[in-house]
C-alpha positions, 0 to 999 in steps of 0.5 A: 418834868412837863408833859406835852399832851399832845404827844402824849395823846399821839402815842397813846394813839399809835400804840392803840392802833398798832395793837389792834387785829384786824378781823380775817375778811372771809369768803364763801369758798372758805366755808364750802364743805362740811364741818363736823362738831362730836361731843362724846356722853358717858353711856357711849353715844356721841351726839354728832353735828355735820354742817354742810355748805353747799357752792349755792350757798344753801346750808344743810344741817343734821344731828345723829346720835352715833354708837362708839363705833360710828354707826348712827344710833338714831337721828334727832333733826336736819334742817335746811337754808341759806347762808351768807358772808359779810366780813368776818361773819356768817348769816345763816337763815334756817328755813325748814326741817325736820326733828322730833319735838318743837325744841331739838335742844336740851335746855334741862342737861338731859339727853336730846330726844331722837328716834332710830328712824329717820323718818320719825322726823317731823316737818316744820318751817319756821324762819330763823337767822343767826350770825356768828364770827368765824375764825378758822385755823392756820391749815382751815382745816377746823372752824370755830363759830363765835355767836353774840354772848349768851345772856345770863343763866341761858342755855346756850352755847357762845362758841362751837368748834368744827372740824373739816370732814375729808 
């Protein structure tokens, strides 16, 4: 049985394409609000992210350690800047903020640094910008952030899931 390659090459094409997603394009006005991440640790305390996007495309965000009962335990940092969207993705430009040491982020598995007051934060500006694809549920109603791979062995997560704050 002879095989046209041609045809052959066509199809193989056609089917390529039909199986292909196009990426969701996504506006400002989708990601207006904020958007809560809640990781719960064995002794009570929950580590809780709240992402605000504001209409004037400035980003606020603030991590608070909460007690079972939702009350702020203490803070470990807020930080400040811009955002933008190009496609499927958003930019972010983190500023300035506060926290309590250089690096808010535990890269050893111990728990975060923070302090019971807020104004124990310290200052700093330093420029930092990201960029993660965003795909959001059906009702837009949780979010998850999808940044570039992590290298081997890092510390970092690749993707975070948010939920919209009513």
């Amino acid at each position: 049985m002879k095989i046209n390659k041609g045809l052959l090459a066509l199809t193989f094409a056609v089917l390529s394409l039909n199986a292909c997603k196009k990426s969701e394009t996504i506006s400002t006005h989708d990601l207006y609000g904020t958007w809560v991440r809640e990781t719960a640790w064995d002794d009570g305390l929950t580590l809780h992210v709240e992402q605000t996007f504001k209409t004037d495309n400035t980003l606020e965000i603030v991590t608070t350690f909460n007690s079972a009962n939702k009350v702020i335990f203490g803070y470990s940092s807020e930080q400040n800047g811009r955002f933008s969207i190009k496609s499927d993705s958003v930019i972010t430009e983190l500023i300035e903020g506060k926290q309590l040491n250089e690096y808010p982020l535990s890269l050893t598995g111990q728990p975060l640094p923070f302090s019971a007051r807020k104004d124990d934060l310290k200052y700093f500006k330093r420029y930092y910008l990201g960029a993660a694809k965003v795909i959001f549920s059906k009702d837009r109603n949780e979010v998850s952030f999808i940044g570039p791979p992590c290298p081997p062995n890092a510390a970092c997560a690749n993707t975070l899931q948010f939920k919209r704050l009513q």
